[in-house]
Every structure is written in C-alpha cells, then in structure tokens.
C-alpha positions in Angstrom: 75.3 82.5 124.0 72.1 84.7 123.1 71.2 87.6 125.8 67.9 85.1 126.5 70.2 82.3 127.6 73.0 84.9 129.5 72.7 84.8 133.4 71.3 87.8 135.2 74.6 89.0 135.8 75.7 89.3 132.3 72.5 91.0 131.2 73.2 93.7 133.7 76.6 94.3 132.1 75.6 93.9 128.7 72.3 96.0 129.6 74.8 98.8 130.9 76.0 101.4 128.6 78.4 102.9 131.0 79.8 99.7 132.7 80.1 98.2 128.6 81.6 101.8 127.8 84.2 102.1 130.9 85.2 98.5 129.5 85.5 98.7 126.4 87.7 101.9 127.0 89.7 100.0 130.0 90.5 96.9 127.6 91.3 99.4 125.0 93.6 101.3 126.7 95.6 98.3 128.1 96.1 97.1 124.7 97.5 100.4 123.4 100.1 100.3 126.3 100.7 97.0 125.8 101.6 98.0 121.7 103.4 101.1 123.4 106.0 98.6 125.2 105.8 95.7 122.5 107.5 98.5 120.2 109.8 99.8 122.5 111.2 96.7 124.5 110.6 93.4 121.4 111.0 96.0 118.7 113.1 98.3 120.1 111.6 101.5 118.9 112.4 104.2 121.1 110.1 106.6 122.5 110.6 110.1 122.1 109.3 113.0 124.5 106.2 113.2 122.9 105.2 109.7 122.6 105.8 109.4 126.6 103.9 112.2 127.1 100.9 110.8 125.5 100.9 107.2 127.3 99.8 109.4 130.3 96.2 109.4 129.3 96.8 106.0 129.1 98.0 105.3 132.5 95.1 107.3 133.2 92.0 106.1 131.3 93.1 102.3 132.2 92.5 102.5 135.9 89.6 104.8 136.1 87.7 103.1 133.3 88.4 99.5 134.9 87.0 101.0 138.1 84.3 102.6 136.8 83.1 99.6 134.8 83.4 98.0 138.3 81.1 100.8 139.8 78.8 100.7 137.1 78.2 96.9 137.5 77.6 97.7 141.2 75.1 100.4 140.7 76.6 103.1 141.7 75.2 106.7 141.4 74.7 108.1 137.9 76.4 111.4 138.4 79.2 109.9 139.7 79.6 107.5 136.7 79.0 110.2 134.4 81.8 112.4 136.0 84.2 109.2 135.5 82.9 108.9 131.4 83.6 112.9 131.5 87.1 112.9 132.8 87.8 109.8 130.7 86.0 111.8 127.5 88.3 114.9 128.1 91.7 112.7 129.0 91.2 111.4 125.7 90.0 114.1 123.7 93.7 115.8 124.9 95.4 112.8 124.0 93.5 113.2 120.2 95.1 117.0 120.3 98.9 115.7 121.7 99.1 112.9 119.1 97.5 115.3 116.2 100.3 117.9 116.8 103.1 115.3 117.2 101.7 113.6 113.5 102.4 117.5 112.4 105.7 117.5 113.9 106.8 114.5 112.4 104.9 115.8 109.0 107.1 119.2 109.2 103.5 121.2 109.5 104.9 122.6 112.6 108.2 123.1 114.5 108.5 120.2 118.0 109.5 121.2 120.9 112.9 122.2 120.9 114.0 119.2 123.7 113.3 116.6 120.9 113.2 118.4 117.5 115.3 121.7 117.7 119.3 122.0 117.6 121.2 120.9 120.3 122.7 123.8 121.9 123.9 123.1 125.3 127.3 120.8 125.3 128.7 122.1 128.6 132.5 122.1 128.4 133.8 122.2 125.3 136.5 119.6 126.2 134.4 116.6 126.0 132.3 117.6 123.2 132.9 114.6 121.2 132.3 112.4 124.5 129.0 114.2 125.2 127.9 113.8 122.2 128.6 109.8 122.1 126.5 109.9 125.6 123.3 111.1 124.1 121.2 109.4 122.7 118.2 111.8 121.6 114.7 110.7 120.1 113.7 113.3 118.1 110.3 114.2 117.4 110.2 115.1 114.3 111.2 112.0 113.0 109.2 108.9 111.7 110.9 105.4 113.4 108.2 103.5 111.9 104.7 104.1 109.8 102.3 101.1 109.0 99.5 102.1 105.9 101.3 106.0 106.1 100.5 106.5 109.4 103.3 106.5 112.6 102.4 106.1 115.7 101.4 109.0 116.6 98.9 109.0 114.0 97.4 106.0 115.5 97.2 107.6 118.5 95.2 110.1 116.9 93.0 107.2 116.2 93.0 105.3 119.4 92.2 108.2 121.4 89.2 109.3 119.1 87.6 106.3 119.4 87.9 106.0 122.6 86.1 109.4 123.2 83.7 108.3 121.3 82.9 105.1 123.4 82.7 107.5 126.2 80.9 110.2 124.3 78.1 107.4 124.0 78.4 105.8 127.9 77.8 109.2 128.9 74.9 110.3 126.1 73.6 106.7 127.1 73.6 107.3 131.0 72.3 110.9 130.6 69.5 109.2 128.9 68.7 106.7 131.5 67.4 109.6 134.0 
C-alpha cells in the first residue's frame, strides 16, 4: 500500500513524527524485554544486578511511548508530547550510560559493584558456612554468560538504548520543527 492509496487515518500516523517515534520506540522496547525474559526463562541465563537494573528503562519507555504514540495520533498538545519524547530521550540515554559501564565491568575496565562483582564477605555464622554458601546462588557482574559477534548483553544494550534515543532525538527535533 503506497501513502496515496493509505486511509486518512494512516496518513496521520505515518505523517506524525512523534506518534511514528513514540512507536517505533514502544515496539522496540517490548521486544528488548521480550529478549530479556526469552534469555532468562527458555535460555536460562540469569540476570545479574545490573542487567535488572537496566530493564527499568524498559518498563519505563514501553508504557509512556505506547501512550504517547496514542496521544500523538489524537492530537494532543505539542509541549506535552515533547516532554514525553524528552523523558523517554533521557530514560534512554541513562540506560546507554548503565549498559556502557556494565560492558566495562564485564571487560575488567572498571571494578562492579561489590553486591555482584566484589568478594563475598558476609557469611553470618560461621557454622553453616558451607550450607550458606550452597544457598547462594550469585550472578556476578563481571562476568560474560553469553556474547553474540563479541558483544554481551549488555553491550547490546548499549546499542538498543542509543538507538532508541535517537528515534526520540528525531520525534522531538521533528515536533520542535512543526511550530
């Protein structure tokens, strides 16, 4: 189907750089965390701190961009569209940071934090050391579960959440334009 031939509707949408923005971000998003739990739950590759910690922009951009695309089809005020495309352009800019410095845990360019990559120093008793120990089961940061083309996860993340900043680098640019 050509944009000649597209109903009204569609044009509209397709027309719209920050409803085509907010969705391309909310379908991206979606698919990440739908990766995130394929490889922890069918792969079973367990999450450490830091690769919970940045599904939160996730759980974040998801929602707000799915409503926002929703607004933006519905014509809702500029500035308040381009205060959604600048939360969802800072959440993932932080996100680019949070997987950057977990890729330089895992590369040793930096120490993790010490709940996932220092020494375990706090056993309790010492009487049940050895059943403690057979309790936890730690993640550790600093180390690489699995890498596709020499990147892990977190350097896809890295990825992800750039391009996705981007997309709402543009929305934004876009909308600003439109005044």
């Amino acid at each position: 189907m050509t944009l000649a031939t597209a109903n009204p509707s569609q044009r509209g949408i397709i027309e719209n750089p920050v409803c085509l923005a907010a969705l391309a971000i909310a379908v991206i998003a979606a698919a990440t965390l739908a990766g995130a739990w394929f490889f922890q739950l069918v792969l079973d590759i367990r999450p450490c701190p830091l690769c919970l910690e940045q599904r939160y922009a996730y759980y974040l951009a998801m929602p707000l961009a799915a409503f926002l695309a929703y607004f933006a089809a519905q014509g809702a005020p500029r500035h308040v569209l381009m205060a959604g495309l600048a939360i969802l352009l800072v959440a993932t800019l932080a996100n680019t940071w949070l997987g950057g410095y977990h890729a330089g845990v895992e590369w040793q360019f930096w120490p993790g934090p010490t709940d996932c990559s220092g020494p375990l120093v706090d056993f309790g008793k010492a009487g049940n050391l050895l059943e403690q120990l057979d309790k936890v089961k730690v993640v550790r940061c600093d180390e690489v579960q699995w890498r596709f083309l020499g990147l892990s996860l977190a350097g896809y993340n890295v990825l992800i959440s750039l391009a996705m900043a981007a997309i709402a680098l543009f929305g934004f640019v876009r909308a600003a334009k439109k005044a």
